[in-house]
Residue frames as qw, qx, qy, qz and C-alpha x, y, z in Angstrom:
[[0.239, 0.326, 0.762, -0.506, 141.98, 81.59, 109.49],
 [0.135, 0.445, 0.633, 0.619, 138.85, 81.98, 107.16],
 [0.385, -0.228, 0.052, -0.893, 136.61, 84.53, 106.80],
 [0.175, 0.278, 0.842, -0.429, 133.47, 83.91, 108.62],
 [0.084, -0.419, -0.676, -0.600, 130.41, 84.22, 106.35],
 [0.247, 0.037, 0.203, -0.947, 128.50, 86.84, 106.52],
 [0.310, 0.374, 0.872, 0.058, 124.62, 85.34, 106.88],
 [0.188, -0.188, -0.260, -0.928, 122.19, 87.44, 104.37],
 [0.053, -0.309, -0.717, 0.622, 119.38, 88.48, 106.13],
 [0.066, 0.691, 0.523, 0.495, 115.89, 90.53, 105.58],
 [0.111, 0.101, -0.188, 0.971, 116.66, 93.70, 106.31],
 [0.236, 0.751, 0.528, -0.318, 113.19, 95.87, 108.12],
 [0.118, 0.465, -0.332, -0.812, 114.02, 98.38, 105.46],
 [0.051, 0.032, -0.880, -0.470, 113.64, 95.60, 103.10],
 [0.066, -0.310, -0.917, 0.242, 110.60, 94.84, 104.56],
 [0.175, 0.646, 0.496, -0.553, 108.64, 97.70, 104.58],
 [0.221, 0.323, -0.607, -0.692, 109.87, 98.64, 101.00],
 [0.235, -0.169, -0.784, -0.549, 107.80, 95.60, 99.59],
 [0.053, -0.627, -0.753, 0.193, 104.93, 95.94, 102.25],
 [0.345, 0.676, -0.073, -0.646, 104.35, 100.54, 101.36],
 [0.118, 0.292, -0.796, -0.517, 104.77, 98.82, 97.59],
 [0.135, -0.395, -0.906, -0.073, 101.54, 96.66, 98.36],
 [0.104, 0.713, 0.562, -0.406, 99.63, 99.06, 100.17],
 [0.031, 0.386, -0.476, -0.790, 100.81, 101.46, 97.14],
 [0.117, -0.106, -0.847, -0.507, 99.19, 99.03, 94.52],
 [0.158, -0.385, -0.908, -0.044, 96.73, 98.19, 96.48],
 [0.211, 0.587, 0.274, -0.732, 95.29, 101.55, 96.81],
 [0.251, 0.242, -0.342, -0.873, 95.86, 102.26, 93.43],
 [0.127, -0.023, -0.981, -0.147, 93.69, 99.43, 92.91],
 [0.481, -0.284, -0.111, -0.822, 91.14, 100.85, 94.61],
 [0.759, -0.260, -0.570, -0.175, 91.01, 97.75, 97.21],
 [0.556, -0.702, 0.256, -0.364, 91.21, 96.86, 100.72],
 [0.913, 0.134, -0.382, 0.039, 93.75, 94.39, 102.16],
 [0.550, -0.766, 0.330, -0.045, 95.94, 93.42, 105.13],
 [0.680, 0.571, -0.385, 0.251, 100.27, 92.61, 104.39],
 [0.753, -0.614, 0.236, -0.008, 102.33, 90.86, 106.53],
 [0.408, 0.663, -0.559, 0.285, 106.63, 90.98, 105.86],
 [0.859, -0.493, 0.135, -0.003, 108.38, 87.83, 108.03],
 [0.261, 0.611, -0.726, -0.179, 112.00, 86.80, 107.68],
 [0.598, 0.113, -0.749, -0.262, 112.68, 83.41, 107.18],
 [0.019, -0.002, -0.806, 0.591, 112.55, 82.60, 111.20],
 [0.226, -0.641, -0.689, -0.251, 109.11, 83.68, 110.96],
 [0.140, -0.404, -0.393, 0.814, 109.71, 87.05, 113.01],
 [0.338, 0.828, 0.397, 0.207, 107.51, 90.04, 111.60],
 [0.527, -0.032, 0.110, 0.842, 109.42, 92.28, 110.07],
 [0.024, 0.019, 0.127, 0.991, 106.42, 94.46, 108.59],
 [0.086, 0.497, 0.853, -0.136, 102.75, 94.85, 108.81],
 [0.044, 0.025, -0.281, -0.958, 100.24, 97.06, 106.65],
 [0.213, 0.555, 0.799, -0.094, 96.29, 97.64, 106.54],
 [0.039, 0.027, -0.449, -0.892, 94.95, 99.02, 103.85],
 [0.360, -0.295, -0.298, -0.834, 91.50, 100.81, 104.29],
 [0.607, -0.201, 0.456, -0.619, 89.12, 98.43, 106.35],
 [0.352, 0.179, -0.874, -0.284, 89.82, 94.84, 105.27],
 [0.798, -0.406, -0.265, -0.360, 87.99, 92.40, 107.06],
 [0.516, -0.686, 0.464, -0.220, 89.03, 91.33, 110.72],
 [0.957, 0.040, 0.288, -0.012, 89.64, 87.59, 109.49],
 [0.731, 0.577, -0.048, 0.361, 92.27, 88.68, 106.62],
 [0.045, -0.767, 0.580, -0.271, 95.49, 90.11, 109.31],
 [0.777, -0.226, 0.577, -0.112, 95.50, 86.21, 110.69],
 [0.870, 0.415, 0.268, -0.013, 95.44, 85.07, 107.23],
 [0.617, 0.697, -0.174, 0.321, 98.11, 86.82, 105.70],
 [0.066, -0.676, 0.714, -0.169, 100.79, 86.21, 108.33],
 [0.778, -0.142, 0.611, 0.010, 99.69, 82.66, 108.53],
 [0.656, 0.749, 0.080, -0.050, 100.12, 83.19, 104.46],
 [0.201, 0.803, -0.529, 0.187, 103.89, 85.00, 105.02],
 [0.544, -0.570, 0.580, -0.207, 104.52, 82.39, 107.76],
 [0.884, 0.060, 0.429, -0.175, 103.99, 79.57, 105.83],
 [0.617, 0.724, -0.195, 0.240, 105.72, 80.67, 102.40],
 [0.009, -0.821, 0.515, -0.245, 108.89, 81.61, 105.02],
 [0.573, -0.538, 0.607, -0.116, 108.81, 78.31, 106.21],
 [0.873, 0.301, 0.377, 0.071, 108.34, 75.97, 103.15],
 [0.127, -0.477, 0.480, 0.725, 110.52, 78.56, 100.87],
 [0.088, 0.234, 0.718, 0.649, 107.13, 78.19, 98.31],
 [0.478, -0.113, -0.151, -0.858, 103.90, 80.12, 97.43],
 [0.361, 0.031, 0.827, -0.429, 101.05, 79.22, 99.47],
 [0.813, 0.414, -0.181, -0.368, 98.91, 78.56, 95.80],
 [0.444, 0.246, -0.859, 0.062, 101.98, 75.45, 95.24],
 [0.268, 0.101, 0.824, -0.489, 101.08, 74.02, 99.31],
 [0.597, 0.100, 0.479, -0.635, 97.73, 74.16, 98.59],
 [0.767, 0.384, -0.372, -0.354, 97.77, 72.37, 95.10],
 [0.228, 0.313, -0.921, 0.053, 100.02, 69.90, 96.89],
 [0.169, -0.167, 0.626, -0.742, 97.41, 69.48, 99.40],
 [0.583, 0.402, -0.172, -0.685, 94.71, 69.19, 97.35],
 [0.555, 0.457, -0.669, -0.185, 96.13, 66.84, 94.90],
 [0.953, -0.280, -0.087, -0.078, 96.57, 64.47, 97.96],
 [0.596, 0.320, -0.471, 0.566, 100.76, 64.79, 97.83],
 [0.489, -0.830, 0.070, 0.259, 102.66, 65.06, 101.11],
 [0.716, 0.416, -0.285, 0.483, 105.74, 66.16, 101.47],
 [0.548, -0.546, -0.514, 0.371, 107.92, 67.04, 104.38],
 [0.000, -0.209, 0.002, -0.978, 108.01, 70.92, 104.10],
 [0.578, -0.529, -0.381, -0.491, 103.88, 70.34, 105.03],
 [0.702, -0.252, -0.590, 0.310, 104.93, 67.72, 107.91],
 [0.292, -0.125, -0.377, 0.870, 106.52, 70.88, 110.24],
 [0.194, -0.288, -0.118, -0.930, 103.27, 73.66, 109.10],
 [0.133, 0.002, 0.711, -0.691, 101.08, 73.94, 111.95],
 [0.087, -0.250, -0.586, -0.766, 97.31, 73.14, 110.93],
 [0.043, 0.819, 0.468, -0.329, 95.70, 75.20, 112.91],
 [0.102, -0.684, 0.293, 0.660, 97.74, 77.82, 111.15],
 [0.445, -0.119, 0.643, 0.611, 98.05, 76.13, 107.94],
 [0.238, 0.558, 0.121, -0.786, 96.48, 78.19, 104.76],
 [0.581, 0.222, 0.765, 0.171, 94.77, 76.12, 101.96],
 [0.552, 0.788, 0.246, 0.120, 94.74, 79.02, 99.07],
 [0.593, 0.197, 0.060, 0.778, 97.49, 81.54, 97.56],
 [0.492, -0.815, -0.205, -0.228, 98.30, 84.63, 98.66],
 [0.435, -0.756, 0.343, 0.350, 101.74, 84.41, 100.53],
 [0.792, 0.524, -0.220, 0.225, 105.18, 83.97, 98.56],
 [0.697, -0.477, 0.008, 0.535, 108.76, 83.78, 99.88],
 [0.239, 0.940, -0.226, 0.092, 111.33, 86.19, 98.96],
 [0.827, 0.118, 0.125, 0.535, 114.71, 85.31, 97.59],
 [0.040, -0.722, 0.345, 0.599, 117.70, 87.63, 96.72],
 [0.277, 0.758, -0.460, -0.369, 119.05, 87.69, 93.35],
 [0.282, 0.408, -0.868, -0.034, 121.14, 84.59, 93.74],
 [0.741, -0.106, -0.606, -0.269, 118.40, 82.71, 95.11],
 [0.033, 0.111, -0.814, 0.569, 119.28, 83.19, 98.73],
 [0.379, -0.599, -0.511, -0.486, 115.66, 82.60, 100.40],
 [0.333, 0.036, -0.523, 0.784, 115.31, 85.23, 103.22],
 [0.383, 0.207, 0.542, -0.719, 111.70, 85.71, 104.51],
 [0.052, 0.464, 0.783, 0.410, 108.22, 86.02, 102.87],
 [0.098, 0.129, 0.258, -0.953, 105.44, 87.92, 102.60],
 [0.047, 0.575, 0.816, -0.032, 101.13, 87.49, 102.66],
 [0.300, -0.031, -0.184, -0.935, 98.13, 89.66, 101.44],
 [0.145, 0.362, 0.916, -0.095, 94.61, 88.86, 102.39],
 [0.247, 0.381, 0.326, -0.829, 91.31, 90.29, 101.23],
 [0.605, 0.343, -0.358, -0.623, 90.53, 89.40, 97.35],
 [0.874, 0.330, -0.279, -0.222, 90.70, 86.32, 95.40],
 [0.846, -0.250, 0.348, 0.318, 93.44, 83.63, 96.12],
 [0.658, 0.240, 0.309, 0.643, 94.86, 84.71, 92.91],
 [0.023, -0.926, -0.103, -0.363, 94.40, 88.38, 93.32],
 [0.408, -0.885, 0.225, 0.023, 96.36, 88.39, 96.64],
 [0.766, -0.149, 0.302, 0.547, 99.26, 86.00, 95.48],
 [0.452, 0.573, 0.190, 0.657, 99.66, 88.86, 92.17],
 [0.214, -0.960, 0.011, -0.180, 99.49, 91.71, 94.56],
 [0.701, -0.631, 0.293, 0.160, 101.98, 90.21, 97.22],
 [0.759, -0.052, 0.367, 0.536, 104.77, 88.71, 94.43],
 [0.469, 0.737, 0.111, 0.474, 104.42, 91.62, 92.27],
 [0.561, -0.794, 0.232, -0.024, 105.31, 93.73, 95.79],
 [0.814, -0.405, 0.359, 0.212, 107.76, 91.69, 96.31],
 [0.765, 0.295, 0.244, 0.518, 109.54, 91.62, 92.55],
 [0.185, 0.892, 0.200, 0.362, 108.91, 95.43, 92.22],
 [0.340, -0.929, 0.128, -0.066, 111.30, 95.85, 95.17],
 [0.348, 0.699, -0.623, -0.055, 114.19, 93.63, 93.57],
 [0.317, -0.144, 0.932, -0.099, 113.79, 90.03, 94.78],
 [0.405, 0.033, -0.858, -0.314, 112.25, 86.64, 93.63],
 [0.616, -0.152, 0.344, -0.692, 108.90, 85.90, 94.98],
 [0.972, -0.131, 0.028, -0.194, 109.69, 82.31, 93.94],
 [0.619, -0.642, 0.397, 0.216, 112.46, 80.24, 94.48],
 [0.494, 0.508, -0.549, -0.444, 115.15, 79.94, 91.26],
 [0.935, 0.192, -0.233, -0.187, 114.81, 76.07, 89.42],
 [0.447, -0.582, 0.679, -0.019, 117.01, 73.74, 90.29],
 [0.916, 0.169, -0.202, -0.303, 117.98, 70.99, 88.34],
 [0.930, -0.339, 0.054, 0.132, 120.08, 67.83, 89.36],
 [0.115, -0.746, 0.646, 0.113, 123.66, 68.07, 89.96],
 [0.852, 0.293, -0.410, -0.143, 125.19, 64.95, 87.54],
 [0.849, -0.524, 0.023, -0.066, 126.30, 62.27, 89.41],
 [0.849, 0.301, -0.125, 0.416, 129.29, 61.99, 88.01],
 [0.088, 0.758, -0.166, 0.624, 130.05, 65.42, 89.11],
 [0.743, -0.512, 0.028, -0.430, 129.01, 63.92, 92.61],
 [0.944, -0.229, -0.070, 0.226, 130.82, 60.83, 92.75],
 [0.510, 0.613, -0.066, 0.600, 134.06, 63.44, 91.92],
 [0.336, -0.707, 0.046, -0.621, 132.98, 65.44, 94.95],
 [0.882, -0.420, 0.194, -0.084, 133.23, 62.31, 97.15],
 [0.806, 0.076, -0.211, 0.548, 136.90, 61.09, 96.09],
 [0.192, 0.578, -0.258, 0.750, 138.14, 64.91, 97.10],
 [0.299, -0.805, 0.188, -0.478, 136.37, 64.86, 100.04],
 [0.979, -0.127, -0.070, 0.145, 138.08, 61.47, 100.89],
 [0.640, 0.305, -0.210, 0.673, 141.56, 62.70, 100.33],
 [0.120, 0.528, -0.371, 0.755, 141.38, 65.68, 102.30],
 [0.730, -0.505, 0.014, -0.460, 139.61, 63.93, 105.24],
 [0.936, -0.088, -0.255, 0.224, 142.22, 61.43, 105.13],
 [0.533, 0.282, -0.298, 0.740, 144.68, 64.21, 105.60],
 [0.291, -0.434, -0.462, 0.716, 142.78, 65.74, 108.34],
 [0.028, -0.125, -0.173, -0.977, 141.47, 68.68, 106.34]]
């Protein structure tokens, strides 16, 4: 019988490591800012306010963490897609009352590129909160973007499809 894969998961540990790791910086920084930790479902996993952000910026950064957890990209990429006029269907599912037209969230990968939640910052710049949140997020041993892909050769592909022919023919 096979093993049963184990699924990898964001740990809350994990979670609050990269969200005290933001409110860390973001003291030393000498700023204010609200941090929201989701796994990839979109549960919250963590939640931080730092000093007296504005009321408007805890909505923002989980619709920030929510959105990175569901596309599996920074919410600076969405919005340049958005912008730009591109769809694509990672937008198609993002609610838009919820949806967040600057940067600011990122997902979180493991190591090998597994993507298993995200996480948002609101309060500065668009590009202030996306360097807060992904540094957070590297500083605690994941990938705050997802690793490159590049095409699998077809040849390799059409290979892939005679094996799975043979062992489908035998029932496997």
């Amino acid at each position: 019988m096979a093993k049963k894969e184990k699924k990898i998961r964001l740990r809350k540990r994990d979670a609050k490591r990269i969200a005290d790791f933001a409110v860390a910086l973001t003291k030393e920084l000498g700023i204010f800012g609200s941090i929201f930790v989701v796994n990839r479902e979109r549960k919250l996993k963590a939640e931080r306010t730092v000093g007296t952000p504005y009321p408007v910026t805890g909505p923002i950064a989980l619709n920030k963490a929510n959105q990175s957890a569901f596309t599996g990209v920074r919410t600076g990429l969405t919005a340049e897609m958005v912008l730009s006029g591109k769809r694509t269907l990672g937008l198609y599912g993002i609610d838009p009352q919820r949806f967040v037209p600057f940067a600011g969230g990122c997902p979180i990968y493991t190591k090998k590129g597994i993507h298993i939640g995200a996480a948002g910052f609101s309060q500065e710049t668009a590009v202030t909160d996306e360097r807060i949140i992904a540094a957070s997020i590297e500083a605690c041993g994941f990938l705050s973007e997802g690793p490159k892909k590049e095409d699998i050769p077809l040849e390799r592909i059409q290979t892939a499809v005679k094996e799975v022919k043979k062992r489908m023919k035998k029932g496997k």
